[in-house]
Backbone as XML, in Angstrom:
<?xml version="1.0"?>
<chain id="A" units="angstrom">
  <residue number="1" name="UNK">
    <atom name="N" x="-59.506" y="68.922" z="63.744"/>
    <atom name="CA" x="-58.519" y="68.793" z="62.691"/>
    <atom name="C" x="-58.410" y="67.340" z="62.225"/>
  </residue>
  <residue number="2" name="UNK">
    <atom name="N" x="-58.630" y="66.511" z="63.060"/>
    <atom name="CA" x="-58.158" y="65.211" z="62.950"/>
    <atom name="C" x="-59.823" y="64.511" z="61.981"/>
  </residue>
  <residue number="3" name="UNK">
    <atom name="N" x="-60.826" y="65.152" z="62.014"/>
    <atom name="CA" x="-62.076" y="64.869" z="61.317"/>
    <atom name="C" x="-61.798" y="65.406" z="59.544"/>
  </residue>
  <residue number="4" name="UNK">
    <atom name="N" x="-60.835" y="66.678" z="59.621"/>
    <atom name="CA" x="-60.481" y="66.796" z="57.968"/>
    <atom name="C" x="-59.704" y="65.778" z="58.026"/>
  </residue>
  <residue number="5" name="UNK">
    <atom name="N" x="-59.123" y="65.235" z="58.250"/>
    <atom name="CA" x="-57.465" y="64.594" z="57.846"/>
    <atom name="C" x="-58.471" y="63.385" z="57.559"/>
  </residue>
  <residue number="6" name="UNK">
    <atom name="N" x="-59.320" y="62.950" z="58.080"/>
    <atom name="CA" x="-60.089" y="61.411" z="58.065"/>
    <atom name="C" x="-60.613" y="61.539" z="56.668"/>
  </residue>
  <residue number="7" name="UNK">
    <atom name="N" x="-61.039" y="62.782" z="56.255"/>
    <atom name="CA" x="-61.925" y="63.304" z="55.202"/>
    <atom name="C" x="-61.150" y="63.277" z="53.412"/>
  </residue>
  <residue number="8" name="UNK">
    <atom name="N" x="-60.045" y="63.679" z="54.455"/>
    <atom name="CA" x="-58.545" y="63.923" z="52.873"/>
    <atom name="C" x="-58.323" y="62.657" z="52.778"/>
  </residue>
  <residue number="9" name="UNK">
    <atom name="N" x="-58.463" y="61.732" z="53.662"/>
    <atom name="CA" x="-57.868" y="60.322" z="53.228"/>
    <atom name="C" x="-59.121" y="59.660" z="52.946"/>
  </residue>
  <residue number="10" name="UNK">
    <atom name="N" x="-60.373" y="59.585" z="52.879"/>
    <atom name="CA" x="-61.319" y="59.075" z="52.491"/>
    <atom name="C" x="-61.535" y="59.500" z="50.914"/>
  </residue>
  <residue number="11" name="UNK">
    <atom name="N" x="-61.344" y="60.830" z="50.738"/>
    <atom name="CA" x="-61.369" y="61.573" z="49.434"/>
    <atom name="C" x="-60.113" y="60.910" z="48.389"/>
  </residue>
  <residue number="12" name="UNK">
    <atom name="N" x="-59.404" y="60.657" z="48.961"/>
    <atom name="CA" x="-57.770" y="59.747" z="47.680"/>
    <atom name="C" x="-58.036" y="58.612" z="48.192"/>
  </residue>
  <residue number="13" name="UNK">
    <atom name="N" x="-58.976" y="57.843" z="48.783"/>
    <atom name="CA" x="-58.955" y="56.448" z="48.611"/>
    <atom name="C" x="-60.215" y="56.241" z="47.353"/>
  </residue>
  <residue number="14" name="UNK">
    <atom name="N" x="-60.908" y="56.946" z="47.626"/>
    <atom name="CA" x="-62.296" y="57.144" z="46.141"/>
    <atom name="C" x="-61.320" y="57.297" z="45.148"/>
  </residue>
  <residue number="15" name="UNK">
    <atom name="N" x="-60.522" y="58.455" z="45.491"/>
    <atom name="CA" x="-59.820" y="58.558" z="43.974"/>
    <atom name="C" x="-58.910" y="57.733" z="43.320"/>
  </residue>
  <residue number="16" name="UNK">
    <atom name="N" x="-58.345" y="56.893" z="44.134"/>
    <atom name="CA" x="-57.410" y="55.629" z="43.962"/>
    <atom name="C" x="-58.376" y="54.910" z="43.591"/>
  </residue>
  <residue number="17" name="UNK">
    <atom name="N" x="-59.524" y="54.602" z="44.301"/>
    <atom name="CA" x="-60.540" y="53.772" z="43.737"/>
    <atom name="C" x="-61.297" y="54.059" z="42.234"/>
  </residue>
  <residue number="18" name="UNK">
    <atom name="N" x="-61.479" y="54.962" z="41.632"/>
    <atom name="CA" x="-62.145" y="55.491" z="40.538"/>
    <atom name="C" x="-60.923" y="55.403" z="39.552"/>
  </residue>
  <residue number="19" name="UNK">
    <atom name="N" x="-59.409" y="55.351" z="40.140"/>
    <atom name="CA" x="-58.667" y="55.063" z="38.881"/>
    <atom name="C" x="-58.252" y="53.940" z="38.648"/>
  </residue>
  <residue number="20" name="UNK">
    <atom name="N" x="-58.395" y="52.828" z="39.653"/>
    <atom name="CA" x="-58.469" y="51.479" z="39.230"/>
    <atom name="C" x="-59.601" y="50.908" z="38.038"/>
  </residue>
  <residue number="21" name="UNK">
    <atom name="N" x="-60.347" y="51.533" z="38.556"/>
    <atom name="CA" x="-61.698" y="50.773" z="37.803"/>
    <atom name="C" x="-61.806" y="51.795" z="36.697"/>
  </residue>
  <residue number="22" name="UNK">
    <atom name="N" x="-61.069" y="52.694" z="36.424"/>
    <atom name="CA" x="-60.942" y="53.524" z="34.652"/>
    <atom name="C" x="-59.712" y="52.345" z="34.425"/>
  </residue>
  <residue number="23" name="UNK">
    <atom name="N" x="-58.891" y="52.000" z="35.021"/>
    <atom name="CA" x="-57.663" y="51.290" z="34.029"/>
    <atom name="C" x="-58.067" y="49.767" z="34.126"/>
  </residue>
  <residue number="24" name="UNK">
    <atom name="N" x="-59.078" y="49.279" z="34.968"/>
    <atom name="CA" x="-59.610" y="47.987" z="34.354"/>
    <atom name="C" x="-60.361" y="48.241" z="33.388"/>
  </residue>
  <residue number="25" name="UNK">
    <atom name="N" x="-60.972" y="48.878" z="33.205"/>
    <atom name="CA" x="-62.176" y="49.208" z="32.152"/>
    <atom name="C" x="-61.261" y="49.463" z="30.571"/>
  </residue>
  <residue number="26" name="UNK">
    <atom name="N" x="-60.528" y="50.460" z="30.130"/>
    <atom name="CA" x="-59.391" y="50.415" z="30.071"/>
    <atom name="C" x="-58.339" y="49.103" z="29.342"/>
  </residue>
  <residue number="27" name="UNK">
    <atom name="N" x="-58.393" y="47.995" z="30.082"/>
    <atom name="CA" x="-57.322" y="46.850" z="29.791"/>
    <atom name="C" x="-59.034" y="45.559" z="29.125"/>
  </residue>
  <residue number="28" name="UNK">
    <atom name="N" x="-59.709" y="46.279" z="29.754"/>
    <atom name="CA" x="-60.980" y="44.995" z="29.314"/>
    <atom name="C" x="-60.927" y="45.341" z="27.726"/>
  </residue>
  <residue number="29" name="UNK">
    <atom name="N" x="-61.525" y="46.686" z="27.375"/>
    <atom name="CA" x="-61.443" y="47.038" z="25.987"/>
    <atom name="C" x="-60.306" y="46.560" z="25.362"/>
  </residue>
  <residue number="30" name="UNK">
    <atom name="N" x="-59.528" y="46.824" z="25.399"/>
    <atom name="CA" x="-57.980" y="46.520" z="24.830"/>
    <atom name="C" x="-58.037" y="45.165" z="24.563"/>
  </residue>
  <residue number="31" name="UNK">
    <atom name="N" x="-58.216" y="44.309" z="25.855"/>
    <atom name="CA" x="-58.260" y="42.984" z="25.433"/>
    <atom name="C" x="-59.165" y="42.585" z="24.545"/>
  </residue>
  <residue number="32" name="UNK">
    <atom name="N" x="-60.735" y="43.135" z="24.063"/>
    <atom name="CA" x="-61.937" y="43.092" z="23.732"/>
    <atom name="C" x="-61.708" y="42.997" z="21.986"/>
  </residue>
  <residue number="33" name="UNK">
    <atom name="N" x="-60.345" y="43.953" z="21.895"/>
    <atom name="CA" x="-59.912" y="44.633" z="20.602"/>
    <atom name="C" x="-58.985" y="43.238" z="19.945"/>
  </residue>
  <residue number="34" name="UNK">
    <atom name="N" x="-58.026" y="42.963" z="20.718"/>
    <atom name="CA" x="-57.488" y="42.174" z="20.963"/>
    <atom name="C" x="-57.726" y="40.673" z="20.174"/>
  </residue>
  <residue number="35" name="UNK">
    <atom name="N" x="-58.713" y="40.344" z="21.215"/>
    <atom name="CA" x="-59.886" y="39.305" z="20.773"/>
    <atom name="C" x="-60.379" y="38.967" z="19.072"/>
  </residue>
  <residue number="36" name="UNK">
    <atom name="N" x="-61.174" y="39.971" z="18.897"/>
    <atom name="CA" x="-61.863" y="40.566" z="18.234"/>
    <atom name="C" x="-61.385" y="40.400" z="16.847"/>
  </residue>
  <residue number="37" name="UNK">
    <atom name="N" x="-60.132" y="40.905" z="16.486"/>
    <atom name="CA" x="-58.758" y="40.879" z="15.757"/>
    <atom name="C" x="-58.638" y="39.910" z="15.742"/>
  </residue>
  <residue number="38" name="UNK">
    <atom name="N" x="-58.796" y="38.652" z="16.613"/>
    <atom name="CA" x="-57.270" y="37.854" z="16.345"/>
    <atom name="C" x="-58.156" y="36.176" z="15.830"/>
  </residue>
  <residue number="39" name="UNK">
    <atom name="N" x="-58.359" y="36.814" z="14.251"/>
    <atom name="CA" x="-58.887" y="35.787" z="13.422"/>
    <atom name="C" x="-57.643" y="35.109" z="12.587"/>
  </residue>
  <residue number="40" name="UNK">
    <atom name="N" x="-57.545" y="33.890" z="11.885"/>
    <atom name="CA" x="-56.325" y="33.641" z="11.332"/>
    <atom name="C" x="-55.578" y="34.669" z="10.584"/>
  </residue>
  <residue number="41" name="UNK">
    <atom name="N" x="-54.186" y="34.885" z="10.688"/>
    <atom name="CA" x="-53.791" y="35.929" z="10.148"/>
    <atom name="C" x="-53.637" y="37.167" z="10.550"/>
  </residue>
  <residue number="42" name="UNK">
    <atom name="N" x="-54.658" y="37.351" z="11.585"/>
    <atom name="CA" x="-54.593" y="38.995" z="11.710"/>
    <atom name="C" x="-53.459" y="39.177" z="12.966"/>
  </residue>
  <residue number="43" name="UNK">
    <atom name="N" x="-53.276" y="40.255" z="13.391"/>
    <atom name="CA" x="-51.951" y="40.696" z="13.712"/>
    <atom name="C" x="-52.193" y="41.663" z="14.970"/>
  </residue>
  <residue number="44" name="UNK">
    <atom name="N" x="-51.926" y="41.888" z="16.241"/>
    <atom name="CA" x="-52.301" y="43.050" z="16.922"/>
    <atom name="C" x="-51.169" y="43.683" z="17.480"/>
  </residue>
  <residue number="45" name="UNK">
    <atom name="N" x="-51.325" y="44.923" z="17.290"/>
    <atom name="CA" x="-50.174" y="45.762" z="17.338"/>
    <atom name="C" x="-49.932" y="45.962" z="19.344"/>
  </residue>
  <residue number="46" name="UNK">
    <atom name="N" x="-48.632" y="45.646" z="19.008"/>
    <atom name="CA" x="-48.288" y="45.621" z="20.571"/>
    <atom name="C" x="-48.433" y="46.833" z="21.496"/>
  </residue>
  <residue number="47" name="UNK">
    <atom name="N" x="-48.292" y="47.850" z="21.228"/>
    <atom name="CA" x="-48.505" y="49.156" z="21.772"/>
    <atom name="C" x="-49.756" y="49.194" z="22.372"/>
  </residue>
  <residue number="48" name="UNK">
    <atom name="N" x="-50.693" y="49.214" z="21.092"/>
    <atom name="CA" x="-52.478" y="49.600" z="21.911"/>
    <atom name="C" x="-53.665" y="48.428" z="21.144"/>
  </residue>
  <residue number="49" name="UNK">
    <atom name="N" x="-53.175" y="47.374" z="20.940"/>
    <atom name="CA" x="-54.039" y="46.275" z="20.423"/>
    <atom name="C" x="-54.902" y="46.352" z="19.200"/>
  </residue>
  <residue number="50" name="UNK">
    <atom name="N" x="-54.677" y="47.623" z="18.245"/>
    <atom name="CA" x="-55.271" y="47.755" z="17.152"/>
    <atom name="C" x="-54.552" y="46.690" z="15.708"/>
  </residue>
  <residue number="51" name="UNK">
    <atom name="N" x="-55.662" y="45.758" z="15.594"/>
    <atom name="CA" x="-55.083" y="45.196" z="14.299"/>
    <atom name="C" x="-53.755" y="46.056" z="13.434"/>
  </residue>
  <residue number="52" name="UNK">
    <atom name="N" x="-53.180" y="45.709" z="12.654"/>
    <atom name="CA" x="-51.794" y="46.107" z="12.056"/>
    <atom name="C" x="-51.983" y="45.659" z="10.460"/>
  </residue>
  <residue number="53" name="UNK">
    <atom name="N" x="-51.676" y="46.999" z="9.999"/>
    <atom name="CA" x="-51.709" y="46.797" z="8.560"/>
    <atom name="C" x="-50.628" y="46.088" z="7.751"/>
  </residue>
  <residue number="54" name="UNK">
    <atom name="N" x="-50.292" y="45.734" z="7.028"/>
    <atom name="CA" x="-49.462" y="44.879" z="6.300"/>
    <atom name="C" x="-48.927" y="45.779" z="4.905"/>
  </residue>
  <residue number="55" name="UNK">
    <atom name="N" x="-47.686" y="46.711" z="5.105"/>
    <atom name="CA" x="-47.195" y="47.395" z="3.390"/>
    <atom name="C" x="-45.651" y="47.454" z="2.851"/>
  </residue>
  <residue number="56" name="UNK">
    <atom name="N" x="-45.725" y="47.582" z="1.659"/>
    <atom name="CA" x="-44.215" y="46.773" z="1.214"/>
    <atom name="C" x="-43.711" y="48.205" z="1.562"/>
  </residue>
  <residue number="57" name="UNK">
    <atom name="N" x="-42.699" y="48.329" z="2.271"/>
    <atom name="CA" x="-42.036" y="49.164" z="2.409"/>
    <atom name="C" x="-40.333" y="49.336" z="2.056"/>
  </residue>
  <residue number="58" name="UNK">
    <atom name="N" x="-39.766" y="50.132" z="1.165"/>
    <atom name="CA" x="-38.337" y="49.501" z="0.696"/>
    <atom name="C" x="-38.079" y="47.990" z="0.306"/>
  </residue>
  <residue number="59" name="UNK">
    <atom name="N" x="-39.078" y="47.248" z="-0.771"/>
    <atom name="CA" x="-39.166" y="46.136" z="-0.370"/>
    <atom name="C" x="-38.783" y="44.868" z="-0.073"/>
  </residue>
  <residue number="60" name="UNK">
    <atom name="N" x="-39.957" y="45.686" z="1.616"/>
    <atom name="CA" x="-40.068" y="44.835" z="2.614"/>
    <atom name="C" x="-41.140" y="44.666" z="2.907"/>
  </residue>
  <residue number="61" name="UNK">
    <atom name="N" x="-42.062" y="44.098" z="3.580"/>
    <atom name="CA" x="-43.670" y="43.737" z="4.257"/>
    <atom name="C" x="-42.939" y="43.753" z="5.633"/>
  </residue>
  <residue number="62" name="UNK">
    <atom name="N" x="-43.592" y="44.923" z="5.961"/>
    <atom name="CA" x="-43.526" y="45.745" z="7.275"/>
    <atom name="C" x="-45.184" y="45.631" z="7.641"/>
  </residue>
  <residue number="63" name="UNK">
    <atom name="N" x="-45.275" y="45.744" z="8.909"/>
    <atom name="CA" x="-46.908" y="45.875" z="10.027"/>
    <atom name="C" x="-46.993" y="47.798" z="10.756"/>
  </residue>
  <residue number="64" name="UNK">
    <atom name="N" x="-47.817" y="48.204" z="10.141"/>
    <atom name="CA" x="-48.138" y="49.438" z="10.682"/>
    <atom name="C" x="-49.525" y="49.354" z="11.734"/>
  </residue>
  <residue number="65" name="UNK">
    <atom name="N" x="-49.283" y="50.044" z="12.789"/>
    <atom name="CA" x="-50.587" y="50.195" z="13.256"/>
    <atom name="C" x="-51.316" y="51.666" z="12.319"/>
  </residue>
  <residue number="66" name="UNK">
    <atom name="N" x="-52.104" y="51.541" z="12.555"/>
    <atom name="CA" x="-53.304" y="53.394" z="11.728"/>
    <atom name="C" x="-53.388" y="53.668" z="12.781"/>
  </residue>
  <residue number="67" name="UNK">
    <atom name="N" x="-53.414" y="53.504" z="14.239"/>
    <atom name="CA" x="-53.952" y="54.479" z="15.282"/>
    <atom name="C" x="-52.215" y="54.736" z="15.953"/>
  </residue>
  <residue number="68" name="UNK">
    <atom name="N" x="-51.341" y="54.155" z="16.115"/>
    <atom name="CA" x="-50.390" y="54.539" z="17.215"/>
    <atom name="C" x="-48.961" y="54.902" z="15.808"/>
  </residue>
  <residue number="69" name="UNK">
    <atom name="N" x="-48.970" y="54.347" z="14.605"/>
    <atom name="CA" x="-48.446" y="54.640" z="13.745"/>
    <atom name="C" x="-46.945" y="53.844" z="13.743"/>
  </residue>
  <residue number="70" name="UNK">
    <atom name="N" x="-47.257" y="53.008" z="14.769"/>
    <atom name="CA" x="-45.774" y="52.189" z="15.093"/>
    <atom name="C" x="-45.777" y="51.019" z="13.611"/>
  </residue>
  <residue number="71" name="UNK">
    <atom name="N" x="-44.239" y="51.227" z="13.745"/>
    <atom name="CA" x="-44.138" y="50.307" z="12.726"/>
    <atom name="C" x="-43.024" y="49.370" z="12.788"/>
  </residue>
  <residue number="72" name="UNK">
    <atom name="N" x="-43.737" y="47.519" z="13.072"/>
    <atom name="CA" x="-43.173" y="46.602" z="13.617"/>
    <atom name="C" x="-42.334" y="45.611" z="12.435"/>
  </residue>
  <residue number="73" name="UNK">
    <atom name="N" x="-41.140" y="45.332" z="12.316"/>
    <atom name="CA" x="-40.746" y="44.526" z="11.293"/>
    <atom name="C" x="-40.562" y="42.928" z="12.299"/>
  </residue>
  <residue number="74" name="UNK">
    <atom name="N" x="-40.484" y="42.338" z="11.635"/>
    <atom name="CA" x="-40.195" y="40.640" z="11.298"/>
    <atom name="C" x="-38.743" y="40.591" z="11.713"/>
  </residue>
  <residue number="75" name="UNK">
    <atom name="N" x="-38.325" y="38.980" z="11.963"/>
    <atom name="CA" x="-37.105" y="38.540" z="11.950"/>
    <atom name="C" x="-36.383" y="38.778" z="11.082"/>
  </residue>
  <residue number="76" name="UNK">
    <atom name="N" x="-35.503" y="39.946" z="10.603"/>
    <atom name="CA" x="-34.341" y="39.427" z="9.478"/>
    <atom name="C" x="-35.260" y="40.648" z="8.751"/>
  </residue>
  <residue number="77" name="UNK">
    <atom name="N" x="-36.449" y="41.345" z="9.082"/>
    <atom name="CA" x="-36.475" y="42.420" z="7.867"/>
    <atom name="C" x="-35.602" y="43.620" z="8.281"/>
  </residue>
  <residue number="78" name="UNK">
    <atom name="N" x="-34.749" y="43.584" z="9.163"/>
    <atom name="CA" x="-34.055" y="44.633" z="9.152"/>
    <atom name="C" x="-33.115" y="44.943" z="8.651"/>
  </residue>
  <residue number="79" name="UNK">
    <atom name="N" x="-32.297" y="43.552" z="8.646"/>
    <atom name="CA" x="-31.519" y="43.140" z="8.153"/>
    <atom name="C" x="-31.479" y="43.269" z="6.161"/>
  </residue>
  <residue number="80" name="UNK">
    <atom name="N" x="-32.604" y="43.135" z="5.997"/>
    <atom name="CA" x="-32.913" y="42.939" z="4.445"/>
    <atom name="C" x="-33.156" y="44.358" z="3.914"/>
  </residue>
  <residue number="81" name="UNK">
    <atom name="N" x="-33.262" y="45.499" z="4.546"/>
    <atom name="CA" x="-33.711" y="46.566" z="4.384"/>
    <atom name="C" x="-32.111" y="47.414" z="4.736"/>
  </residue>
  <residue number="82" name="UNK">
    <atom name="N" x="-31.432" y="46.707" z="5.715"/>
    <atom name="CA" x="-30.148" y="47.329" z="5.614"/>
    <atom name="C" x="-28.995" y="47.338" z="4.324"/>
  </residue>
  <residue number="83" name="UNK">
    <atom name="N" x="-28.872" y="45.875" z="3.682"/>
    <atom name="CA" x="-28.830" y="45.553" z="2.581"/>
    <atom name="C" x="-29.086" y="45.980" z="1.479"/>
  </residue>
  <residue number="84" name="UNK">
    <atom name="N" x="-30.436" y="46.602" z="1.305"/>
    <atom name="CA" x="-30.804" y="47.071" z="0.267"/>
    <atom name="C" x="-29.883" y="48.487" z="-0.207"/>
  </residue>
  <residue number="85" name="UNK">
    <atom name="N" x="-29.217" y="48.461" z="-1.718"/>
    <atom name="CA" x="-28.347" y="49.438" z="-2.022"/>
    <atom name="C" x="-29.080" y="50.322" z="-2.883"/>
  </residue>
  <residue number="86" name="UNK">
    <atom name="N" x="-30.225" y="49.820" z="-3.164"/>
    <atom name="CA" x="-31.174" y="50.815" z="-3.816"/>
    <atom name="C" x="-31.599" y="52.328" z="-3.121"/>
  </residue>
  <residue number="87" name="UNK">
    <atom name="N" x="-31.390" y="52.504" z="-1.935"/>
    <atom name="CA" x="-32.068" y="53.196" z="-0.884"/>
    <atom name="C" x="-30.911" y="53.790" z="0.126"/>
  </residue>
  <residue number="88" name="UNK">
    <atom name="N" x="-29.799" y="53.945" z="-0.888"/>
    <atom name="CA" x="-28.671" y="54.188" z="-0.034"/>
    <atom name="C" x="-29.240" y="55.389" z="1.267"/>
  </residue>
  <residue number="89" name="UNK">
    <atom name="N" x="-29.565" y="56.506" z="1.364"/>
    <atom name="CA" x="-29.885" y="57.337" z="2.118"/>
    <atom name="C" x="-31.028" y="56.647" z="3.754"/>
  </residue>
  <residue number="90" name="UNK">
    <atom name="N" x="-31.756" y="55.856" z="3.449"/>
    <atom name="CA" x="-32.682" y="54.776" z="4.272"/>
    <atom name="C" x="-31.473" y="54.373" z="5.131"/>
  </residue>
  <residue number="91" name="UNK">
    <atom name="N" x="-30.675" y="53.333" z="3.865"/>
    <atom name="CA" x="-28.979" y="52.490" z="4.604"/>
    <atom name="C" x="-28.400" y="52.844" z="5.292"/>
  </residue>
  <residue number="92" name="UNK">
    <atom name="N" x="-28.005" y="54.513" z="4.758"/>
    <atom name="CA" x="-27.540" y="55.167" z="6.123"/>
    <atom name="C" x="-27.776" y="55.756" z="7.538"/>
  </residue>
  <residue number="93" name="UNK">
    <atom name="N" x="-29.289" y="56.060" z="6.849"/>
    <atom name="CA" x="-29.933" y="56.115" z="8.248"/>
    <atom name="C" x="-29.721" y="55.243" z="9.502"/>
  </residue>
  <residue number="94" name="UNK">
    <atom name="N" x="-30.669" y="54.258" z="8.959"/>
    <atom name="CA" x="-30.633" y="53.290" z="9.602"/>
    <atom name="C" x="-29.238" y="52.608" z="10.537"/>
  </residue>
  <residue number="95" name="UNK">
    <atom name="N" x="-27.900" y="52.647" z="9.414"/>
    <atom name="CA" x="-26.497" y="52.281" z="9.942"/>
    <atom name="C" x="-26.482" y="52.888" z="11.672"/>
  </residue>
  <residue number="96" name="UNK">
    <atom name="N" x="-26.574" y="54.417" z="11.171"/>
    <atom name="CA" x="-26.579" y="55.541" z="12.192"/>
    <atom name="C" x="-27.278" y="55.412" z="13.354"/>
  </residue>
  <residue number="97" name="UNK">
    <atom name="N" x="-28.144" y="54.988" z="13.121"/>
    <atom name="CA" x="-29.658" y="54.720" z="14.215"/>
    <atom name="C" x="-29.060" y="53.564" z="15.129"/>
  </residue>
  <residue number="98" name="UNK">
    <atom name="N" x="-28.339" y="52.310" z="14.483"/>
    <atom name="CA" x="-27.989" y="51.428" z="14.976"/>
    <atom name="C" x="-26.618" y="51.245" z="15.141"/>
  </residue>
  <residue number="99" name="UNK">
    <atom name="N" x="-25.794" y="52.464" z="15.122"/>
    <atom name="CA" x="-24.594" y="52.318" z="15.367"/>
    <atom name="C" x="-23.753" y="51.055" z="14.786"/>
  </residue>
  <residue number="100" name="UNK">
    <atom name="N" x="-24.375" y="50.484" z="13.428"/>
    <atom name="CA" x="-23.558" y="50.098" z="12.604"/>
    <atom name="C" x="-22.800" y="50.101" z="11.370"/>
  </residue>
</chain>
């Protein structure tokens, strides 16, 4: 009995081992992307390191990623987008969202 038990723990140390080296492999790419991107100007989206698009949104110039779809604002664009009375229905959203 004691020759399986040696066997089950040899078997989840491979497997602990095979998932380290998928999540280095994993963080190398990411960083690779990262890199790669980060020419003057360009922007990498914090979530999964894919460059970030740049679109006037309510306008504002907001950063979208295309792969994770997050969408990152600036200092004070929230603020400028709360403001906006053009978009009353957005205004309120937003109020709501932020409990102000």
């Amino acid at each position: 009995m004691e020759e399986k038990d040696r066997l089950g723990a040899k078997l989840h140390d491979k497997g602990r081992g095979d998932e380290d080296q998928y999540m280095a492999q994993v963080e190398r790419e990411r960083l690779a992307r990262l890199s790669a991107g980060g020419g003057v100007g360009a922007r990498a989206c914090p979530r999964d390191g894919d460059s970030l698009v740049t679109r006037i949104e309510h306008k504002v110039s907001v950063d979208v990623c295309p792969t994770c779809h997050g969408i990152w604002l600036d200092n004070g664009e929230l603020e400028t987008i709360l403001r906006n009375e053009e978009e009353p229905s957005v205004t309120r959203w937003l109020r709501v969202l932020l409990g102000r």
